[in-house]
LOTORDO-140773 format. One record per residue (C-alpha): residue in one letter; x, y, z. Coordinates in steps of 0.2 Angstrom, whole numbers, plus 5000, padded with zeros to 4 digits. Example, Ala and Ser with C-alpha at 12.3 -4.5 7.8 and 13.67 -1.06 7.14 Angstrom:
<drenkols>
A506249785039;S506849955036;
</drenkols>
This chain:
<drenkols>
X572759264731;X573459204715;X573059014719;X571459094720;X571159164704;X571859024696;X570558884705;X569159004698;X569659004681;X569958844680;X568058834686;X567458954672;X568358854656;X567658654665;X566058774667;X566158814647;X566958634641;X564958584647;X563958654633;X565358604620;X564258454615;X562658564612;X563058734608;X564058744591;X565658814588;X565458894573;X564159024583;X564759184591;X564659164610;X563559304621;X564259354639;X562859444648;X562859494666;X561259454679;X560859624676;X560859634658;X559759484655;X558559544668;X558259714658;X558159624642;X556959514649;X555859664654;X556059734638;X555459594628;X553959594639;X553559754638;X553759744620;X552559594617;X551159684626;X551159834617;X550659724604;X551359594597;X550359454606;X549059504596;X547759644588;X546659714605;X545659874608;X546460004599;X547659884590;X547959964571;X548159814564;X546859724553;X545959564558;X546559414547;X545259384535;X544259224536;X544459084523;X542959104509;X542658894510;X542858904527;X541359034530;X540158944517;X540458794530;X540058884545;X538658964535;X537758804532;X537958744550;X537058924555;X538559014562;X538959204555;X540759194554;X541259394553;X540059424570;X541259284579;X542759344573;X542259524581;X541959444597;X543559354597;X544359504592;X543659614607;X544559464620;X546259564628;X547259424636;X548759534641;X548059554657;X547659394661;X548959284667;X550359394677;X552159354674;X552959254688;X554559364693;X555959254699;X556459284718;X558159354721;X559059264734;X559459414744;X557459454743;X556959384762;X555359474760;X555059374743;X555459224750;X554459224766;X552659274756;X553159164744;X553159044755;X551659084766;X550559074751;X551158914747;X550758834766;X549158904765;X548958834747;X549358654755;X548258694770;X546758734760;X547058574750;X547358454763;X545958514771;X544958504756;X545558324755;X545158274773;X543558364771;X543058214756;X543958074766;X542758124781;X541258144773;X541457964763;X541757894779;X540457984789;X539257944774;X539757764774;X539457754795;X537657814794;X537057724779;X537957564785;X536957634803;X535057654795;X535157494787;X535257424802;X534257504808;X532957464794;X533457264796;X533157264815;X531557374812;X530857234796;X531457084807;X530357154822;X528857164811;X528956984798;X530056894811;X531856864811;X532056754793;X532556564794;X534456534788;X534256364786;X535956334775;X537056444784;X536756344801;X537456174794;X538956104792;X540756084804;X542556134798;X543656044785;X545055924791;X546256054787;X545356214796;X545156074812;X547156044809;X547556224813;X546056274823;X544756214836;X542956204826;X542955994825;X541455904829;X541955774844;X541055624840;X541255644824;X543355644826;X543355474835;X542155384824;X541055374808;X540855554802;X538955614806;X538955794801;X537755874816;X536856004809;X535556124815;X534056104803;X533255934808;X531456024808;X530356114797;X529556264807;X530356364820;X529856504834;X530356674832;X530456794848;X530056954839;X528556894830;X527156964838;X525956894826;X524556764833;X524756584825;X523756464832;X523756434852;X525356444862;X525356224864;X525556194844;X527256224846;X527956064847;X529156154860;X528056264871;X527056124874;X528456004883;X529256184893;X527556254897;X527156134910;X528656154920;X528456344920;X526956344927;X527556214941;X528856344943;X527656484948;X526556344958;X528156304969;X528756494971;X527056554975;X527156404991;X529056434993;X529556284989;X531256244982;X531156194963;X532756114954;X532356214938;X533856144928;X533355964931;X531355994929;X531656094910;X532955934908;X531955814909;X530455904899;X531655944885;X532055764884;X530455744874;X530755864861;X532455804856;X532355794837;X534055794831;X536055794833;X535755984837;X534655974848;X535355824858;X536955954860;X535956114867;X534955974878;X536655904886;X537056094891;X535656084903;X536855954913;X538456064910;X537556214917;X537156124933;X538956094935;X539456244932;X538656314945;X539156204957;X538156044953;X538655874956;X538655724944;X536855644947;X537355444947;X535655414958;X536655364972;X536355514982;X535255654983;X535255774971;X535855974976;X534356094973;X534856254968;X533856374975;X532756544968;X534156684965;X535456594975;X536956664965;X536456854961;X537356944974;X538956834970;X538556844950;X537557014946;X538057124962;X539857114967;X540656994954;X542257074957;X542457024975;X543256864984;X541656774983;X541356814964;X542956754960;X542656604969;X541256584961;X542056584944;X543256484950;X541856354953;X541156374936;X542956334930;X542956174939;X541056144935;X541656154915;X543056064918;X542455904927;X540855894911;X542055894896;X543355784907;X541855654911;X541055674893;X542655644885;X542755474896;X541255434891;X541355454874;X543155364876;X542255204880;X540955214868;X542055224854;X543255054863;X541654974864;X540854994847;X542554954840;X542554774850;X544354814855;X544754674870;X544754774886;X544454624896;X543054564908;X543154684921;X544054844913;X544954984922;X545255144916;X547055124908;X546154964899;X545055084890;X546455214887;X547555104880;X546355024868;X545955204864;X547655264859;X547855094850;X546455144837;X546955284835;X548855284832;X549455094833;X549455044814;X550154924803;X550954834818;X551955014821;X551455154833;X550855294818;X551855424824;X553855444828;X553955564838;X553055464853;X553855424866;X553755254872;X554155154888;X554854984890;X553254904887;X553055004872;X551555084877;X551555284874;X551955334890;X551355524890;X550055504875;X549255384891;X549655524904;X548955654895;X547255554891;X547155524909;X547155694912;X545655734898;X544655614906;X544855674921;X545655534931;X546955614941;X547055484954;X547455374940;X548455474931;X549655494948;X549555314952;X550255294934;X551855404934;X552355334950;X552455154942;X553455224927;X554555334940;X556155234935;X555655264917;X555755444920;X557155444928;X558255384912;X558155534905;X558655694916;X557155814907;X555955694916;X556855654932;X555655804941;X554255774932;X553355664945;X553755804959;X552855924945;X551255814942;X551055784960;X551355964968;X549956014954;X548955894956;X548755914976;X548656104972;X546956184978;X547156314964;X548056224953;X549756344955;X551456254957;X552556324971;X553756454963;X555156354965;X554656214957;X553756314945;X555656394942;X556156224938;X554956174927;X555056334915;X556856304916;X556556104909;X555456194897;X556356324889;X557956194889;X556956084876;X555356074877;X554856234870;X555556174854;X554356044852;X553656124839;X554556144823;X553956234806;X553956054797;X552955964810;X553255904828;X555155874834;X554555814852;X553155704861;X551655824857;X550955764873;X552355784886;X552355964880;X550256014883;X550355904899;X552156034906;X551056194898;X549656144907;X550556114923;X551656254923;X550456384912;X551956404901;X552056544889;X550256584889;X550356714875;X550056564865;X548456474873;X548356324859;X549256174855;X549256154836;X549355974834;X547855914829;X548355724838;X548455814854;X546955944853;X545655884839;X543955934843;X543256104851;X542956024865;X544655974868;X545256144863;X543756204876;X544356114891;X546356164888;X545856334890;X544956294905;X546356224911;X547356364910;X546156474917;X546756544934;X545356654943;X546556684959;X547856814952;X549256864964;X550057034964;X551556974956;X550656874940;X551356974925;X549957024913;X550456874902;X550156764916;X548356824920;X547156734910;X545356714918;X543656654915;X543256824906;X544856844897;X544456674890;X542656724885;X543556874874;X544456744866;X542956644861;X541856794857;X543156864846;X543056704839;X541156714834;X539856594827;X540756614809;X541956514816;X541256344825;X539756364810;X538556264819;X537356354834;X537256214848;X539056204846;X539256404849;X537956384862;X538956254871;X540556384871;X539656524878;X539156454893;X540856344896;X541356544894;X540256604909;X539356714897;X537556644899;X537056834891;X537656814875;X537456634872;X535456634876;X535756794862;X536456684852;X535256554853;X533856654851;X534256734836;X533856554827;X532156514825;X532356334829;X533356354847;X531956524850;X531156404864;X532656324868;X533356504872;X531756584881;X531956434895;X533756444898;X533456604901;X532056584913;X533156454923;X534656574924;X533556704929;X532656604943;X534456554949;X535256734947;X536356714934;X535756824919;X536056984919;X534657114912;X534757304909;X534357434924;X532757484919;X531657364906;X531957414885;X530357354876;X530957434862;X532857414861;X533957244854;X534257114864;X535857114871;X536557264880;X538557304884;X539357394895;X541557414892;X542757374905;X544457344906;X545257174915;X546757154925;X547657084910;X547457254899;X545957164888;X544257244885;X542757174891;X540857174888;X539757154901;X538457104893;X536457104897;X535156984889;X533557114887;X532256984893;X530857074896;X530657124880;X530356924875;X528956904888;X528357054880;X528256974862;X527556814872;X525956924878;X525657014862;X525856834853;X524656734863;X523756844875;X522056864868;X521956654862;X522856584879;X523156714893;X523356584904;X524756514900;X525656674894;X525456754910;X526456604917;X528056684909;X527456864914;X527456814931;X529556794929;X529756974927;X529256954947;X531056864949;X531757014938;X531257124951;X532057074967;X533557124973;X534957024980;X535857024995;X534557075006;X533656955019;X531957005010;X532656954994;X533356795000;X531656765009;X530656784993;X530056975000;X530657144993;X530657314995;X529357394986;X530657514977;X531857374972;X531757324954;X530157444954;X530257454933;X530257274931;X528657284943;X527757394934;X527957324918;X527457144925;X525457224931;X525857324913;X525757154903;X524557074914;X523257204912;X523557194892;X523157014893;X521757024903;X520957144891;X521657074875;X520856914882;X519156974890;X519356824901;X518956944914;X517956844927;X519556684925;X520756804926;X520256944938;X519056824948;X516956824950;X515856904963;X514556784967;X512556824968;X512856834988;X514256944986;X515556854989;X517156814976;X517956664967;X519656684966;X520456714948;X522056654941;X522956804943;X522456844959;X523056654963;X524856734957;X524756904961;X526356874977;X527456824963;X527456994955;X527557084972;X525757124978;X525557044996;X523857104998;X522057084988;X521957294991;X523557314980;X523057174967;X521357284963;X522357454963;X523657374953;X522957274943;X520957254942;X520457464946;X521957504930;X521457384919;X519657464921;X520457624919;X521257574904;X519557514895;X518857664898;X520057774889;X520057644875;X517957654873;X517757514879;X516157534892;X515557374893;X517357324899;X517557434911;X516157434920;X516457244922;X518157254928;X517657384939;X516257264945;X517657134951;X518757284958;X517257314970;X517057494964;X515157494962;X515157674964;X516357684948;X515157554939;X513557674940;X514757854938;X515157754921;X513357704919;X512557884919;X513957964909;X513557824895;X511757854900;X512158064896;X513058054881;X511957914873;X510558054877;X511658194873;X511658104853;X509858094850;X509258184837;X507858314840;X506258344830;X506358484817;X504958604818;X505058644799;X504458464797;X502358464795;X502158264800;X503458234816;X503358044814;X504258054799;X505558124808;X505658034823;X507558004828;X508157804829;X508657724843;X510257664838;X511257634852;X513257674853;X514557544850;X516157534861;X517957524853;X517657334849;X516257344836;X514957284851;X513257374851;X512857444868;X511257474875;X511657594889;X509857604896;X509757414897;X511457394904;X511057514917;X509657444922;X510057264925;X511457334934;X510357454945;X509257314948;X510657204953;X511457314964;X509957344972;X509557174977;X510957154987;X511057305000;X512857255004;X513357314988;X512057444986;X512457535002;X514457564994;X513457684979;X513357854984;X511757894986;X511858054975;X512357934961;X511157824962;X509957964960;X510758034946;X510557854936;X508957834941;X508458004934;X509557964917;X508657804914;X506757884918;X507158034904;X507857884892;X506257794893;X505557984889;X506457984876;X506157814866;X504357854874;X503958004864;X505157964851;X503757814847;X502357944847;X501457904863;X501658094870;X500558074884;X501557924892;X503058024890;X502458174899;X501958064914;X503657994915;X504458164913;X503158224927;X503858084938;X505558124938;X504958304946;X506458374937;X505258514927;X503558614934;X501958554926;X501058744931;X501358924932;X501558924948;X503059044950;X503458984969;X503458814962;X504458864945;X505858944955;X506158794967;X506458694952;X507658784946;X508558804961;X508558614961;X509158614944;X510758704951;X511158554962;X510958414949;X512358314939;X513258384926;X512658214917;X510958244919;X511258444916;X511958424897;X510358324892;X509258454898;X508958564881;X508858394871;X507358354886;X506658524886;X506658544865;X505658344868;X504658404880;X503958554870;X503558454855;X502558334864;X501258464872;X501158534856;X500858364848;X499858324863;X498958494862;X498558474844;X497858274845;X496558354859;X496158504848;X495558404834;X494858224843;X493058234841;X491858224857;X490158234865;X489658364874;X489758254890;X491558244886;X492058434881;X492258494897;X493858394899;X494358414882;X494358614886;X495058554905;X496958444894;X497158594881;X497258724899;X498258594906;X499458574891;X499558764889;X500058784906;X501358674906;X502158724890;X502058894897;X502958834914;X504358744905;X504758894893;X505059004909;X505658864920;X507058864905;X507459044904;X507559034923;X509158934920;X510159064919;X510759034899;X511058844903;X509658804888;X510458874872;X509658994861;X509058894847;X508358774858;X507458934867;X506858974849;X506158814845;X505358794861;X504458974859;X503958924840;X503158764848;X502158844862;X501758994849;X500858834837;X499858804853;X498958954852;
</drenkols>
C-alpha cells in the first residue's frame, strides 16, 4: 500500500514539473476539484446571461451612443442611425446558440444519444453526397444518351457525313513495333500509304433522298446486274456462285489501294466458307442458296457449327498463308535477287530473308541461329510455315535433323513438327505436348528479355505455335517475327482451336469467337484504315459487324450492301427476329464463352437498307430497286427444313420479313405509278401481259397469281384509295380483276363529286349568275379528275367485253349508270338548258313526273331500295330539280305565241305545275331523308310558280 502511495505521488509532482515551462512561478497556484470547476463554470454562465453579454429587453443599461461624424456619414448615404441602433438593440442572442455540456464518462446514456445523433448526422450527409454523385452521373448518362440519339436521328435525315481525313493513314513504325496495325505490302517494299479516300462522291445507306437514277452511281451500276441475275437464277432454281459473280463485277470498280483490299476479301470469304483456291484447273465449288444457315444461324453451338468454324479457320488460314507467298515472290522478283531458272520454294525464301536481314556481308541480327551452311535455319522454318508450305517445311527439318540434334533443346523438335503437322486438329499428343512445355519453360520462354530478344525470335513463335504455349499472351512482340496485321492475323488463327476438350483449362480455350473479342476490343481506332478493318472482321467470323463497319463509310456503302446480300443468300448473316425499320444497324445479344469472356452476337439490320433503297429510288427506277427487295424473300426462309432447302417455305416462317417484302413492293409500285410494268396489263380481249413483279413474285413467297393480287395488286389499290388517290386505285384494281371494286369506286367518286355541287340560291333574281362550276375534284397528287368521264369510258369499256362485264354486280352497274344520268342533269341544268335536264331526270324514273299518288308512292318505295351513293345526292337533285320547273315554268309564262300555239303553252305550264307538285310530295314521302332547308326551298320554288 505504501509502494502505492509513493508511485502516485511521484505521478502528481512529474504531472506538475509539465507546466513549469509556461505557468510562472512567481503566481499563486489554484487546486480545484472536478466539482468545483464545474459549479464555477455554471456560475459564470449564469452570470453572463443575466446580463453581461450585452443590454436586451429589459436590460437597464443605456445604449452606447453613436459617434456624431459617424451618423453624418450614414446620414448622407440615406441611413437613420438612431432607428438601426433600436433594432439592433431589440436582437437577444442568449438564447441562440445552447452551451455544449461535456459528457461525464460514467454518463452511458450521454454517450449513446450523443452518439446516435452523430451517425445519423453522417448518414444524412453521406446520403446527401451520394445523392449529387448520382444525379451528375445520371445527368451525364442521359445527356451523353439524347445526343446520340440526336446524332443517329440528323445522320438519318442529311446522311451519315464524309470523314474523309480520319479514314487515311496506317501506324508509325514504332506503334507497328509493339502492335499489329502495319500495312503488309507496304512492310516488304516501297512505302505506299493505302488510304481509303481515292474518290470524290460516296453512297450513303440512310439517305433517303432521290439523286439522280440508281445506275449513276459508279458502283450500283457494275453490282446491279448481277443482283438481278441473282433473282433471274433463283426464280429458275438454278445455282448461282454469288461470291464469284459480285467478284468479277467489282473488278471494274476498283479505283484504289482501298478498294483493291475490300475486293480481295471477296476471294477470302469464299475460303472461308469452304472454298477452294480457283487455279482454272478444276471446277469451281458453287455454294449454294442458304447452304450454311442451320449450321451458322440455327445451332452454332452444335458439332457441326463447330466444325464449321473450324473450316473458316482453315479457309482464313490457307488465304493469308497463300497471300503471303505470293507477296513473298513478288518482292524476290522485283528486287532481281537470283533465284535461278527454275525456282523452288526454299529459293524464294531464302532470297526473301536475305533482303531482309543479310547486310553488310553479316546476317542483321545476333540472335539468329544459323546452320552450317549459314543459312537461318528457323527464320526459313518459320516462313515456311507463313507461306503455308508444310510439306516443305517438313521435308526441311528432316534434312537439318543432325543439326538439331547438336543441341539437346532441339533434339525433339522434329517429332514436334511432325506429330503437328500430321494432327487433324492441330493438337499434339499430351505427351509430347508435356515435353514440349517442359523444353519451353527450360529456356525458351525467356527468349524475350526487357532489352530486346535473348533467343532466335523465330524458334520461339514456331514452339508457341505448335504447342499453344502460354496463350495468356497471344502475340509475339518482335516486329521481325510479326510485322504486318496480316501476320499478326494469321498467328492468331493459328492458335485458334475450335475443338475444346473437357480438360482445356480456361487459358487454353481460345476459339474463333474469343478471337473476334480480341479484335473488336481492338476497334477501327486501332488499324485506322476501313478495308483493313473490313478484312479483320471477316478473318474473325463476324460478317455482322464488318458489313456494319463498312457501311458506316460512304465510299465502302455499296461495297457493304453486296456483301451483305451474298452472305445472306449463302446463310451467313445474321438479322433481328422481326424486321426494325426504325432501329440502328447492328443489333446484340450478350453471352458468355466457354473461356469466361463475353460475347456479342451480333445482328446486321438489313432490312432497314432495302428499305432506304426503295424510298431512295423507287419512284425514278422501280425496277431495279425491287431487285434488292426481292432478297428480303431469302430473309424469310427458314433453315433446316426440306422446304427451305428446296427453295419452299412455310407460310408462317419468317412471316415479318414477308410482309415487309409486299410492304416495299406496293410502295414502289405507287411511288412509281409504273402500274401496268409493274403489276401487268389486261389486254382489249381480256387477257393479261405479265408484269415484272408478277415475273418475281415466287421469290417473296407467293406461289400463286391469286396470292400475288391479294397481296400485292388488291393492297396496293387499297392503299391508293386511303391516300385520295382515285385515279390509282381504280387502275390497280383494274389489273387485280376486281371490276366490281372498279365501278363501287366509280359511283362513290360519282356521289361525292355530286354531293359538292353547289345549289342555286333563291334570293338570287337572275339564276345564270349563280350557276355553280364544274370544277372537278383532284386526287392527292394535284391531278384533276373528271369522275363523270372516267366512269364512262370505264362503263363503256366494260361493257364491251361481256367477260368482264358479267363479274360487275348488276345492282352496281345500275347504280353507276343512274350517277352518271343525274351528273349529266346536273352540268345540263347547271348550263341553263332546263328542259333537256328534266328529260334526263325523267329518264332515270328515279322521281314522279304527276300527282298520281299510286304512282308517287311506288317511287318512293323504290327510293328505299336505292344506294346510299345515289341516296345522299337526292336533296342537291331535288333542290335542282325544283329550280328548273320554276325556271321552266317561268320561260313558258312569258314566251309570246299565237293563238294556234296557246293551247299547249297552257298544256307545259299544267304540266310543269304538276310535276313540281309531285316532287314536293314525292320528297316529304321520304320519310325526313330531304332536309328541312332543302324542303323550304323547294316549297318557295313551287310557291313562285303560282
Amino acid at each position: 500500500m505504501a509502494t502505492g502511495d509513493h508511485s502516485f505521488k511521484q505521478l502528481l509532482e512529474q504531472s506538475r514539473q509539465l507546466t513549469n515551462h509556461v505557468v510562472p512561478t512567481d503566481l499563486p497556484k489554484l487546486d480545484r476539484s472536478l466539482e468545483q470547476i464545474d459549479a464555477q463554470t455554471k456560475r459564470l454562465l449564469k452570470r453572463n446571461l443575466r446580463g453581461d453579454s450585452g443590454p436586451g429587453p429589459g436590460s437597464s443599461s443605456a445604449p452606447p451612443a453613436v459617434d456624431t461624424r459617424t451618423a453624418y456619414l450614414l446620414a448622407r448615404r440615406g441611413h437613420d442611425a438612431e432607428r438601426v441602433t433600436n433594432t439592433l438593440n431589440q436582437i437577444n442572442l442568449s438564447g441562440t446558440f445552447e452551451p455544449l455540456a461535456g459528457i461525464r464518462d460514467t454518463d452511458i446514456d450521454g454517450y449513446l444519444t450523443n452518439e446516435h445523433e452523430n451517425v445519423i448526422s453522417m448518414s444524412i450527409e453521406e446520403g446527401k453526397a451520394q445523392t449529387v454523385k448520382a444525379y451528375e452521373e445520371e445527368f451525364e448518362r442521359l445527356l451523353h444518351r439524347d445526343w446520340e440519339r440526336a446524332k443517329t436521328k440528323i445522320f438519318e435525315e442529311l446522311g451519315q457525313h464524309r470523314a474523309a481525313a480520319a479514314m487515311t493513314g496506317t501506324p508509325s513504325a514504332t506503334q507497328a513495333a509493339s502492335i499489329p496495325g502495319r500495312n503488309f505490302a507496304a512492310s516488304i517494299g516501297p512505302e505506299s500509304r493505302a488510304t481509303d479516300m481515292e474518290m470524290e462522291d460516296g453512297f450513303s445507306l440512310v439517305d433517303t433522298r432521290a439523286t439522280g437514277k440508281i445506275n449513276m452511281d459508279q458502283r450500283l451500276k457494275h453490282y446491279l446486274p448481277v443482283v438481278k441475275d441473282l433473282n433471274e437464277k433463283r426464280r429458275l432454281k438454278v445455282d448461282f456462285d454469288v461470291i464469284h459473280e459480285f467478284k468479277k463485277a467489282g473488278e471494274g470498280a476498283v479505283s484504289d489501294a482501298a478498294h483493291k483490299r475490300i475486293h480481295a476479301c471477296w476471294d477470302l470469304l469464299y475460303r472461308m466458307l469452304g472454298g477452294q483456291d480457283d487455279d482454272g484447273r478444276s471446277s469451281r465449288l458453287v455454294l449454294k442458296e442458304r447452304q450454311f444457315a442451320d449450321v451458322y444461324i440455327d445451332s452454332p453451338d452444335g458439332e457441326n457449327g463447330v466444325r464449321f468454324r473450324q473450316t473458316m479457320v482453315e479457309g482464313g488460314r490457307r488465304w493469308l498463308q497463300e497471300n503471303f507467298y505470293k507477296i513473298c515472290v513478288e518482292y524476290v522478283r522485283n528486287q532481281r535477287a537470283e533465284v535461278g531458272g527454275m525456282p523452288s520454294v526454299h529459293n524464294y525464301v531464302h532470297e526473301n530473308l536475305r533482303l531482309r536481314f543479310f547486310k553488310n556481308g553479316r546476317w542483321s541480327f545476333d540472335w539468329l541461329e544459323l546452320t552450317n551452311n549459314g543459312t537461318p535455319f528457323w527464320a526459313h522454318l518459320f516462313t515456311l510455315v507463313r507461306c503455308g508450305r508444310q510439306d516443305e517445311a517438313l521435308e526441311y527439318v528432316s534434312q537439318h535433323s543432325s543439326w538439331l540434334a547438336q543441341k539437346p533443346t532441339n533434339r525433339n523438335f522434329e517429332t514436334y513438327f511432325r506429330a503437328w503437322k500430321h494432327s487433324a486438329d492441330g493438337r499434339l499428343p499430351k505427351n509430347l505436348r508435356n515435353n514440349l512445355l517442359a523444353d519451353w519453360n527450360a529456356s525458351i520462354r525467356d527468349y524475350v528479355g526487357p532489352k530486346g530478344p535473348t533467343g532466335d525470335m523465330f524458334k520461339y513463335a514456331l514452339y508457341k505455335i505448335i504447342g499453344r504455349c502460354e496463350l495468356n499472351s497471344k502475340n509475339i512482340r518482335c516486329k521481325e517475327v510479326i510485322w504486318s496485321t496480316e501476320d499478326y492475323a494469321w498467328l492468331q488463327l493459328m492458335l485458334v482451336q475450335e475443338g475444346t476438350l473437357p480438360t482445356d483449362s480456361n487459358q487454353e480455350r481460345y476459339t474463333l469467337r474469343d478471337m473476334a473479342v480480341n479484335m473488336l476490343n481492338y476497334g477501327l481506332a486501332h488499324f485506322r484504315n476501313h478495308a483493313m478493318w473490313f478484312t479483320i472482321l471477316i478473318l474473325s467470323g463476324e460478317f455482322e459487324c464488318a458489313v456494319y463497319e463498312l457501311s458506316k463509310t460512304d465510299l465502302f456503302a455499296v461495297d457493304a450492301v453486296h456483301f451483305a446480300i451474298a452472305l445472306g443468300y449463302l446463310g451467313v448473316l445474321r438479322i433481328p427476329e422481326t424486321p426494325d425499320v426504325q432501329g440502328g444497324l447492328l443489333k446484340i445479344r450478350e453471352i458468355t464463352l466457354p473461356s469466361g469472356l463475353p460475347y456479342g452476337v451480333h445482328a446486321f439490320n438489313f432490312p432497314q437498307v432495302i428499305q432506304n433503297f426503295a424510298k431512295r429510288w423507287g419512284q425514278t427506277d422501280p425496277v431495279d430497286v425491287l431487285h434488292y427487295v426481292y432478297i428480303l424473300g431469302l430473309l424469310g426462309k427458314k433453315a433446316g427444313t426440306p422446304e427451305a432447302a428446296s427453295g419452299q417455305t412455310r407460310p408462317t416462317e419468317g412471316r415479318d420479313y414477308i410482309n415487309l417484302a409486299h410492304q416495299l413492293i406496293r410502295d414502289v409500285i405507287l411511288a412509281s405509278g409504273e402500274f401496268d410494268l409493274l403489276v401487268g396489263e389486261v389486254q382489249p380481249d381480256g387477257s393479261r401481259k405479265i408484269g415484272e413483279v408478277e415475273k418475281y413474285r415466287a421469290l417473296v413467297q407467293l406461289p400463286t397469281f391469286e396470292e400475288f393480287v391479294e397481296r400485292i395488286t388488291a393492297q396496293a389499290a387499297k392503299e391508293a384509295d386511303r391516300r385520295g388517290r382515285f385515279r390509282d386505285s381504280i387502275r390497280l384494281y383494274h389489273l387485280a380483276g376486281q371490276y366490281g371494286k372498279v365501278v363501287e369506286i366509280l359511283t362513290h367518286t360519282l356521289s361525292e363529286h355530286l354531293t359538292t355541287q353547289r345549289q342555286y340560291q333563291s334570293s338570287q333574281p337572275d339564276r345564270g349568275r349563280d350557276r355553280p362550276p364544274s370544277a372537278f375534284p383532284a386526287d392527292s397528287t394535284g391531278q384533276v379528275i373528271d369522275p363523270v368521264q372516267l366512269a364512262e369510258q370505264t362503263t363503256s369499256f366494260y361493257a364491251a367485253h361481256p367477260t368482264i362485264y358479267s363479274k360487275v354486280p348488276p345492282e352496281t352497274r345500275e347504280t353507276c349508270r343512274i350517277l352518271i344520268s343525274l351528273a349529266h342533269f346536273m352540268k345540263v341544268a347547271t348550263d341553263g338548258h332546263y328542259i333537256n335536264a328534266l328529260k334526263i331526270l325523267a329518264d332515270t324514273g328515279l322521281t314522279p313526273t304527276n300527282s298520281d299518288p299510286f304512282e308517287i308512292q311506288r317511287k318512293a318505295e323504290s327510293f328505299a331500295r336505292l344506294d346510299p351513293n345515289v341516296t345522299r345526292v337526292t336533296p342537291e337533285v331535288f333542290s335542282m330539280a325544283m329550280y328548273c320547273l320554276r325556271d321552266a315554268y317561268e320561260s313558258a309564262a312569258k314566251a309570246r305565241m299565237g293563238h294556234d300555239k296557246f293551247a299547249s303553252r297552257e298544256q307545259k305550264l299544267v304540266e310543269f305545275k304538276q310535276w313540281a307538285n309531285a316532287l314536293m310530295h314525292f320528297a316529304g314521302a321520304l320519310n325526313y331523308r330531304v332536309p328541312s332547308d332543302t324542303l323550304v326551298e323547294m316549297n318557295r320554288a313551287l310557291v313562285q310558280m303560282g
